[in-house]
C-alpha positions as CSV (number, residue, x, y, z in Angstrom):
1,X,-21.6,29.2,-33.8
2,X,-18.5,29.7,-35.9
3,X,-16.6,33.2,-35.9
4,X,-15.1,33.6,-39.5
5,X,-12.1,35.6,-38.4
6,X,-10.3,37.5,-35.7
7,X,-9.7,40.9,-36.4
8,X,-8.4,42.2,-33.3
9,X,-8.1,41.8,-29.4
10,X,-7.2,45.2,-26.9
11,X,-5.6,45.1,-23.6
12,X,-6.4,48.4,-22.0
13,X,-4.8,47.9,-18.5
14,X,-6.0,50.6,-17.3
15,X,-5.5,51.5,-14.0
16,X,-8.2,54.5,-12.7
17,X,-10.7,54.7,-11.1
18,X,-14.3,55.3,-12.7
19,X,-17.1,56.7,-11.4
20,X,-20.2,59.1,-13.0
21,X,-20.2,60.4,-9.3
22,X,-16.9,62.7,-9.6
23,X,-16.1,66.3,-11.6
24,X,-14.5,63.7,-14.5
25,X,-14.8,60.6,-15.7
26,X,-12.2,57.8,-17.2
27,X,-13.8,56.2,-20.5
28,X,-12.6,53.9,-23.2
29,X,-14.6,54.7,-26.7
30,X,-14.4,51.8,-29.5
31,X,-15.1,53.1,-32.8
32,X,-15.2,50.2,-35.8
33,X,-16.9,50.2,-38.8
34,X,-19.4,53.2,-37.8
35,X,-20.5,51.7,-35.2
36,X,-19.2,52.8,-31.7
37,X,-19.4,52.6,-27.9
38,X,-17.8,53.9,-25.1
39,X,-17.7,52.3,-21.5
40,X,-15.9,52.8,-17.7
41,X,-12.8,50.7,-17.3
42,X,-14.2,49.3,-14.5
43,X,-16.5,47.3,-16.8
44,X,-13.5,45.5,-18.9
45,X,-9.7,45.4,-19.4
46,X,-9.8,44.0,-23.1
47,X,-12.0,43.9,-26.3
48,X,-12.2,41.6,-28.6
49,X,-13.9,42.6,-32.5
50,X,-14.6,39.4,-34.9
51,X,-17.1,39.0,-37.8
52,X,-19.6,36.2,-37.2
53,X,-20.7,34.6,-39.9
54,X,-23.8,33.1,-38.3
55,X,-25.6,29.9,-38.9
56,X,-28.1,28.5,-41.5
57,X,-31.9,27.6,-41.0
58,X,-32.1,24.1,-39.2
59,X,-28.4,24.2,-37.5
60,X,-27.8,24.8,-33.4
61,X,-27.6,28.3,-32.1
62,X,-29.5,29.8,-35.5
63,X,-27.7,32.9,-35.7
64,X,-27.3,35.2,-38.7
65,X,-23.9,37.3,-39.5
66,X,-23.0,39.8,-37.4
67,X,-19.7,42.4,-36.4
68,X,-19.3,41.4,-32.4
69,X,-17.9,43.4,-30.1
70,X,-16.3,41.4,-26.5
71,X,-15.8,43.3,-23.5
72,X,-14.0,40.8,-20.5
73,X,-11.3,40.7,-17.7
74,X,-7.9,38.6,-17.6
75,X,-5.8,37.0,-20.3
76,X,-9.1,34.6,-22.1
77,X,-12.2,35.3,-22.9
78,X,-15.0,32.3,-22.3
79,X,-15.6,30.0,-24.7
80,X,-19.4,29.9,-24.8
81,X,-21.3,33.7,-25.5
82,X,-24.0,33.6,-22.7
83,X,-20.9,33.4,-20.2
84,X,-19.0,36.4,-21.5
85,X,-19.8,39.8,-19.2
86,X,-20.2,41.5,-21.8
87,X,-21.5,41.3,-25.6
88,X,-22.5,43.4,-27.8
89,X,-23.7,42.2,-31.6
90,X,-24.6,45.0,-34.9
91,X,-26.5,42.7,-37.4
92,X,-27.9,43.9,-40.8
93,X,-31.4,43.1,-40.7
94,X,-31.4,42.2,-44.3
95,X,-29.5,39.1,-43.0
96,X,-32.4,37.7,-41.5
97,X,-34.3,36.5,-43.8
98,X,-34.9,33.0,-44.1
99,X,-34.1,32.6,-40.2
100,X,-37.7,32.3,-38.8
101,X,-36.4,32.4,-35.5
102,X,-34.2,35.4,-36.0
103,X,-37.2,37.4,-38.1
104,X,-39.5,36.6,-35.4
105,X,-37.5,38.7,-32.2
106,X,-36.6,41.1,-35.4
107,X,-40.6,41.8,-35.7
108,X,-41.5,41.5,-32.0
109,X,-38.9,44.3,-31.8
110,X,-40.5,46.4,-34.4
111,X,-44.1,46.1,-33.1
112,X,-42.5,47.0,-29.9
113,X,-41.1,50.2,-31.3
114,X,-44.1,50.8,-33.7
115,X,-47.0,50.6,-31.2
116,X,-45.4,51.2,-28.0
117,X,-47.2,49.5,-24.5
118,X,-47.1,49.4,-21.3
119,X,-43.7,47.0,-20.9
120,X,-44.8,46.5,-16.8
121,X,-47.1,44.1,-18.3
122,X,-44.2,42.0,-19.2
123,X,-43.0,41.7,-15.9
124,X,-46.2,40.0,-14.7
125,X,-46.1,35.7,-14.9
126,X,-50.0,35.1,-15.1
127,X,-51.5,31.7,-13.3
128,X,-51.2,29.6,-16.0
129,X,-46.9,30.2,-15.8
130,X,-46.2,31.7,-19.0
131,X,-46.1,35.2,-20.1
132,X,-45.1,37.1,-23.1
133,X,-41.5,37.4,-23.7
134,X,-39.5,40.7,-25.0
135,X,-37.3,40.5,-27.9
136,X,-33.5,38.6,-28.0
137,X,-31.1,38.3,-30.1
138,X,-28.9,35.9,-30.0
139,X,-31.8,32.8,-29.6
140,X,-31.3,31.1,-26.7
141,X,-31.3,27.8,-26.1
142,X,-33.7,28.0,-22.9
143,X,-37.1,29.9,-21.7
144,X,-37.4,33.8,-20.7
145,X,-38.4,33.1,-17.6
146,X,-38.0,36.5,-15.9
147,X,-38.4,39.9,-17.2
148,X,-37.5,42.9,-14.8
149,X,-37.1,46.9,-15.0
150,X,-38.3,47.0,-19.1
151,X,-38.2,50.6,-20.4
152,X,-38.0,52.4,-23.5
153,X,-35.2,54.0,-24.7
154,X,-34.5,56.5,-27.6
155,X,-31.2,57.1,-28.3
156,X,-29.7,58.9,-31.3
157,X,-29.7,57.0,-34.2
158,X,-31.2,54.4,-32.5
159,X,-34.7,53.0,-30.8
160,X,-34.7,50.1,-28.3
161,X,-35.8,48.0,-25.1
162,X,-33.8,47.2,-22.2
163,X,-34.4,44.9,-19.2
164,X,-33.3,42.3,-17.1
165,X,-33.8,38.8,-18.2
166,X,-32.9,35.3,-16.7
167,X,-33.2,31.6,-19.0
168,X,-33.9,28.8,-17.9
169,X,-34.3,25.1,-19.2
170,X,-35.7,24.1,-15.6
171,X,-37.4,24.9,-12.8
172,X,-35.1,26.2,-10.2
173,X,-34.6,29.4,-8.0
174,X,-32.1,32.3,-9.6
175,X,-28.8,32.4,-8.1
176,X,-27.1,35.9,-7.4
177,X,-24.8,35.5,-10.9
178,X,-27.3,34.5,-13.7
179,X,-29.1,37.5,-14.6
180,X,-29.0,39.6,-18.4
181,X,-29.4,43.2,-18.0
182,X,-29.6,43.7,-22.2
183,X,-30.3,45.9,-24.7
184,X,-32.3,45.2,-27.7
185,X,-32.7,48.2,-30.7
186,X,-32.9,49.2,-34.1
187,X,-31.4,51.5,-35.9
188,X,-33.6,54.9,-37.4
189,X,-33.1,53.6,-41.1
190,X,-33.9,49.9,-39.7
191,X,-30.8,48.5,-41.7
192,X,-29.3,47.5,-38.3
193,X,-30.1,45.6,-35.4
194,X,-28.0,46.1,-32.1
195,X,-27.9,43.4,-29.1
196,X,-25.8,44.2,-26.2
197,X,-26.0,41.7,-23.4
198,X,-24.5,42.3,-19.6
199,X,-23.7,39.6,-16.8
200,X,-25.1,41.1,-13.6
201,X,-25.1,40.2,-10.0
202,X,-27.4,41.1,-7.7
203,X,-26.6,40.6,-4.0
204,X,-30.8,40.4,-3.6
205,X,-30.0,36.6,-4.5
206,X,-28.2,33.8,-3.0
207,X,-25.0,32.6,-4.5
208,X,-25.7,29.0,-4.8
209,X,-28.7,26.7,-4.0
210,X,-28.7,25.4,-0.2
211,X,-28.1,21.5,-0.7
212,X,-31.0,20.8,1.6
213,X,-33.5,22.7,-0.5
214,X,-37.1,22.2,-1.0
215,X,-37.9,21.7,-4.7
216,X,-41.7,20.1,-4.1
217,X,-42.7,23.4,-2.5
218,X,-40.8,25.6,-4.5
219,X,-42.1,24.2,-8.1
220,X,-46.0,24.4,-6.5
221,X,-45.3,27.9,-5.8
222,X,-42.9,28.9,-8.7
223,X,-45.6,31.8,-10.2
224,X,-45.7,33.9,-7.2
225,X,-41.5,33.1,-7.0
226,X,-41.3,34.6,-10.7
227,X,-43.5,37.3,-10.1
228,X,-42.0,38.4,-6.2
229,X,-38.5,38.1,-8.0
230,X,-39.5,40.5,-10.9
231,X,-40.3,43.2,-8.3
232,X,-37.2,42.6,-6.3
233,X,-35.0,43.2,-9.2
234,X,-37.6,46.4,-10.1
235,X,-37.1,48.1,-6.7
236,X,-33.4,47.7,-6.3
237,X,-31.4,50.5,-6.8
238,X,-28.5,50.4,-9.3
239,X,-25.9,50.1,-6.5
240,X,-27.3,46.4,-5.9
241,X,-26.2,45.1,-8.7
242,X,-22.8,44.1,-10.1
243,X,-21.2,46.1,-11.9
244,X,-23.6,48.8,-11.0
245,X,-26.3,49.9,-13.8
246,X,-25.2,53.3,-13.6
247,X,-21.8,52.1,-15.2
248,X,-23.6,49.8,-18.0
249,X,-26.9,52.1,-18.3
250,X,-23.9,54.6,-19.8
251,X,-22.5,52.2,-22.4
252,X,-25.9,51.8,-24.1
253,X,-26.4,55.4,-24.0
254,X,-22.9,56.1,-25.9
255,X,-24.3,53.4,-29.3
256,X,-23.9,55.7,-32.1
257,X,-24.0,55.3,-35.5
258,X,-21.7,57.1,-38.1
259,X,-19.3,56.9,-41.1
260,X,-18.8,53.3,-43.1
261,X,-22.1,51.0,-41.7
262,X,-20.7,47.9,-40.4
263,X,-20.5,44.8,-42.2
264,X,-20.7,41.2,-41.0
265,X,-18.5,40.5,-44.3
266,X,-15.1,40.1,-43.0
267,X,-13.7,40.4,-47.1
268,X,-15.3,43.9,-47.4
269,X,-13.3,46.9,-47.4
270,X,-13.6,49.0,-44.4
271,X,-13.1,52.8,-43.5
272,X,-11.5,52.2,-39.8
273,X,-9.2,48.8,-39.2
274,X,-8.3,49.4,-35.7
275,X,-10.7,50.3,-32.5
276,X,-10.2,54.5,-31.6
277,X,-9.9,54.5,-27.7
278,X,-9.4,57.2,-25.7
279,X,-8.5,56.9,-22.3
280,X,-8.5,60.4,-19.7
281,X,-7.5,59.5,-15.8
282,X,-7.9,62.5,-13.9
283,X,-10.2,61.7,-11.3
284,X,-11.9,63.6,-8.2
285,X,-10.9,61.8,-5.2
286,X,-13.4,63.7,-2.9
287,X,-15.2,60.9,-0.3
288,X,-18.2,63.6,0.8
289,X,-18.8,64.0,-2.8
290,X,-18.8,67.5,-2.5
291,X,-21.1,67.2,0.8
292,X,-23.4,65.1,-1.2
293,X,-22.7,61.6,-0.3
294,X,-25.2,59.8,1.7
295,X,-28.9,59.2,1.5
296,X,-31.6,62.3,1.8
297,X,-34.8,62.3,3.0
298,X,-37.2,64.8,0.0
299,X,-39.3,67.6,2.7
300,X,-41.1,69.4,-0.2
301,X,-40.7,70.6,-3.8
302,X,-42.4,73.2,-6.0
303,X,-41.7,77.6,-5.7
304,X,-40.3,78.1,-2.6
305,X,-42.7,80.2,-1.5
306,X,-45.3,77.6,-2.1
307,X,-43.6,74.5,-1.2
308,X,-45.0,71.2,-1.7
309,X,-45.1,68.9,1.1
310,X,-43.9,65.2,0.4
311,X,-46.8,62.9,0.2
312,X,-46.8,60.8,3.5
313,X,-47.8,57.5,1.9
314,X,-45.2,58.3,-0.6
315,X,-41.3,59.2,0.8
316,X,-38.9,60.0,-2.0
317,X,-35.1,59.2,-1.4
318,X,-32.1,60.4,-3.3
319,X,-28.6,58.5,-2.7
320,X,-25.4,59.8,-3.7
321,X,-22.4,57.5,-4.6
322,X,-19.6,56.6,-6.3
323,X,-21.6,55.0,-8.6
324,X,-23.7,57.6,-9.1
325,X,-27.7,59.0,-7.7
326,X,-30.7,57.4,-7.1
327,X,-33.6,55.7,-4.8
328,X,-37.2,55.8,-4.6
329,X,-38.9,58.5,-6.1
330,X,-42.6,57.7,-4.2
331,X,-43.7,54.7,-6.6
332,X,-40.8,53.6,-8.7
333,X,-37.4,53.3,-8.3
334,X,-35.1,55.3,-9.9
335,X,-31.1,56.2,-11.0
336,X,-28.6,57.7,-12.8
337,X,-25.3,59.8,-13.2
338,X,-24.5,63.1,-11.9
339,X,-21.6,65.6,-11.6
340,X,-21.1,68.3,-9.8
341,X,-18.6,71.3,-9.2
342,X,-18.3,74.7,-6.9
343,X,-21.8,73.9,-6.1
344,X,-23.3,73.5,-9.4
345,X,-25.1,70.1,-9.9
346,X,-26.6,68.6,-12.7
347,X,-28.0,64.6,-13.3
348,X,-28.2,62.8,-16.5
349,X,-29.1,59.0,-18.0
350,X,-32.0,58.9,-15.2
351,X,-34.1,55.9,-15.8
352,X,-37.0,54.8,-13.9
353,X,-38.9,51.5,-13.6
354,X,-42.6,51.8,-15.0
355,X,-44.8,50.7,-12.4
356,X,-48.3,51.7,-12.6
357,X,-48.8,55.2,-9.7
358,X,-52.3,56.3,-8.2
359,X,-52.7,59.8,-8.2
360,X,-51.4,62.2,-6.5
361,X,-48.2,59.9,-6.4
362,X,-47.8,60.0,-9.9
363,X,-48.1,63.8,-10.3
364,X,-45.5,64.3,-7.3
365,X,-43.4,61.6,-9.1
366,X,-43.7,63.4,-12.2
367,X,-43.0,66.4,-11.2
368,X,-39.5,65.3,-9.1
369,X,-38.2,63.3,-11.6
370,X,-38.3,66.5,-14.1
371,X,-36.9,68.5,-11.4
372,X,-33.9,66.4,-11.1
373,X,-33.4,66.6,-14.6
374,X,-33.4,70.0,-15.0
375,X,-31.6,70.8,-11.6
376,X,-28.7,73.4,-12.1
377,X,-26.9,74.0,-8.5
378,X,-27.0,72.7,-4.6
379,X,-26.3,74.1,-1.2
380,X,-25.7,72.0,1.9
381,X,-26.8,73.4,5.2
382,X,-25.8,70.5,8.0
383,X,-28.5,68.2,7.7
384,X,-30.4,70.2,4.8
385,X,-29.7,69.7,1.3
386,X,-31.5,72.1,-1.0
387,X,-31.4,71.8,-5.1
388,X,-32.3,74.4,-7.6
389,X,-34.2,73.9,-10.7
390,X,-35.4,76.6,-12.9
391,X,-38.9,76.4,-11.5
392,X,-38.1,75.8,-7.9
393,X,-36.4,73.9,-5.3
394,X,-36.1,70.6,-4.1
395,X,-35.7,70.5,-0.2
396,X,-34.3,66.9,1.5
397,X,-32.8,66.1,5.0
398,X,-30.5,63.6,5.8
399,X,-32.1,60.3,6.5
400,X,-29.7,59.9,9.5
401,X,-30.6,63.2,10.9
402,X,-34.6,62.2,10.1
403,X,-33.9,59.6,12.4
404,X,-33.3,61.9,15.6
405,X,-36.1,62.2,17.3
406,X,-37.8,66.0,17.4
407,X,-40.3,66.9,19.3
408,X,-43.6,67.8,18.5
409,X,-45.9,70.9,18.0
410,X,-49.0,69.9,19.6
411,X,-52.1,71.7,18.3
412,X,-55.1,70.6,20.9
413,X,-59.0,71.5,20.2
414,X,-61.5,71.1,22.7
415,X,-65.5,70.2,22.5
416,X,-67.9,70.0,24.2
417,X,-68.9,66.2,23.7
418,X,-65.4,65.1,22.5
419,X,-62.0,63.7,23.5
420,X,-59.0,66.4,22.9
421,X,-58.1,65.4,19.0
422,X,-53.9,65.7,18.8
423,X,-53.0,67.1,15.1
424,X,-48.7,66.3,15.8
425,X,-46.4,68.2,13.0
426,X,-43.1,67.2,12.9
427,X,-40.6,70.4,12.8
428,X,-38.1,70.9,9.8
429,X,-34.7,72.9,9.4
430,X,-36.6,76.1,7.5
């Protein structure tokens, strides 16, 4: 792939610290060509902007023109794309034609958009060891072999897919470093396409292949490995990966479109020549969070004088962090940012994986996932947390204090040809 020119290259060296967990936030916001982003500075230290001029049918690496945007750490950035932590590519769909390969994850995206499905099923590897693949740009050299955490996102201006991806050209177990968490969407007019690409780690991995591994058994079993890793990477919470998902979740929820289009001809005349970033550094250096931090235990939800005890077969958790909230809301796991201050709370960007519920976990899921959403203050009472939203309450404990044990209320019943039956109700704070 051959980059036509250089425009520019940013060193930011910044030096706060970021978080979506704290009263403020530090974040950098690139603005070229009507096209802009913002992102932590956690994520990056430099940003490089060049016009791609893309490659013709039949070459390597068929790629069309494109304005490409390179987020990375230290004084170089790598040499070859798929090692770079961070890409993100604007292409003019009208570019496309004549690339077959490029038109094809062009039109996969569109149907996508057009007739939307259930993307779960794109995290399933049948028998047979194939599967259908979700949309990329740029084509890879290698097979999808891995599709994790897919979900529909609408974002203004802009429609899209993101997930977690891994390729490969063999068969061989994922190490902790190789995984995409990506972005794939078109603009509302469907001029432009946007790819934004992420190098994650997740600590559910190892770091490198053990030398005295067994290949034989791993290749006769490599379905169930593709299909047991897909649901590790679905269940994690954000916090297991690196950089956290919280932190790029919020970069693909700043794209925005606005003033000159961009244009992947370097010659054309252009409305903005030099990135606008803003940088802020006042930061909340709280470590309770406010009396937050930690992991609760949801009791019940709803009116609170009809509260709604949690299903038994279906805990919910909610973890706060420096990286922000999230856990298990009953089926699917769940996360996002939140901010608080003087005891007013509020959560945004939450994104869930799309795992199929049976009922009544799907209505309790439901219905605390639109709580959170629409949550407006907290109180913290020892081991109780208690959040407001307009329609009710949402009532946890601490999951270290739900580990204490309590003692009982025993209800016994006695008959006349049975064995006492035992009815056990565990206490709660009220």
């Amino acid at each position: 792939m051959k980059s036509k020119v250089l425009l520019l290259i940013l060193s930011l060296l910044l030096c706060a610290i970021p978080t979506f967990a704290q009263d403020t936030t530090t974040t950098n916001t690139v603005s070229f060509n009507g096209f802009s982003f913002s992102f932590n500075p956690s994520l990056a230290t430099n940003v490089n902007i060049s016009q791609v001029e893309g490659t013709g049918p039949g070459e390597m690496d068929v790629d069309a023109p494109h304005t490409e945007f390179t987020l990375y750490n230290g004084d170089a950035m790598a040499t070859e794309a798929f090692d770079r932590p961070i890409t993100i590519r604007v292409y003019r769909t009208a570019d496309f034609t004549g690339l077959e390969t490029v038109e094809n994850q062009y039109q996969l995206l569109r149907a996508l958009l057009t007739e939307p499905v259930d993307l779960a099923l794109y995290t399933i590897v049948p028998a047979e060891g194939s599967g259908p693949e979700l949309p990329y740009l740029p084509i890879a050299n290698a097979g999808q072999t891995l599709r994790a955490r897919p979900q529909y996102l609408d974002l203004p201006g802009l429609q899209g897919v993101r997930y977690i991806t891994a390729y490969r050209q063999d068969v061989s177990p994922f190490t902790a470093g190789e995984f995409i968490y990506t972005f794939q969407g078109l603009s509302a007019d469907g001029q432009y396409y946007v790819s934004a690409t992420f190098r994650v780690t997740s600590d559910l991995f190892p770091a490198e292949i053990p030398a005295d591994f067994d290949y034989d058994a791993f290749t006769a079993d490599f379905v169930n490995y593709l299909n047991n890793s897909a649901t590790q990477l679905d269940q994690a919470g954000a916090g297991s990966f690196t950089p956290s998902l919280v932190d790029v979740d919020a970069v693909i929820q700043s794209f925005a479109f606005g003033g000159t289009a961009p244009s992947p001809d370097a010659s054309a005349p252009t409305a903005t020549l030099a990135p606008d970033i803003t940088p802020t550094t006042d930061v909340n250096q709280d470590p309770t969070l406010g009396g937050l931090a930690g992991t609760w235990n949801l009791v019940s939800y709803g009116a609170p004088e009809a509260q709604q005890p949690v299903l038994p077969n279906a805990p919910i958790t909610l973890t706060f962090d420096v990286n922000g909230a999230g856990g298990s809301s009953g089926c699917n796991s769940y996360g996002g940012a939140f901010a608080y201050n003087a005891g007013a709370l509020t959560f945004s960007n939450i994104i869930s994986t799309l795992m199929a519920c049976e009922e009544p976990i799907q209505t309790q899921e439901s219905t605390y996932l639109a709580a959170l959403t629409t949550a407006t203050t907290y109180t913290v009472n020892g081991s109780q947390l208690v959040i407001a939203y307009p329609t009710g309450v949402l009532t946890f404990i601490n999951a270290a204090a739900a580990l204490t044990p309590v003692a009982p209320t025993v209800e016994m019943t006695m008959t006349p040809t049975a064995a006492p039956t035992f009815t056990e109700t565990a206490t709660t704070a009220p």
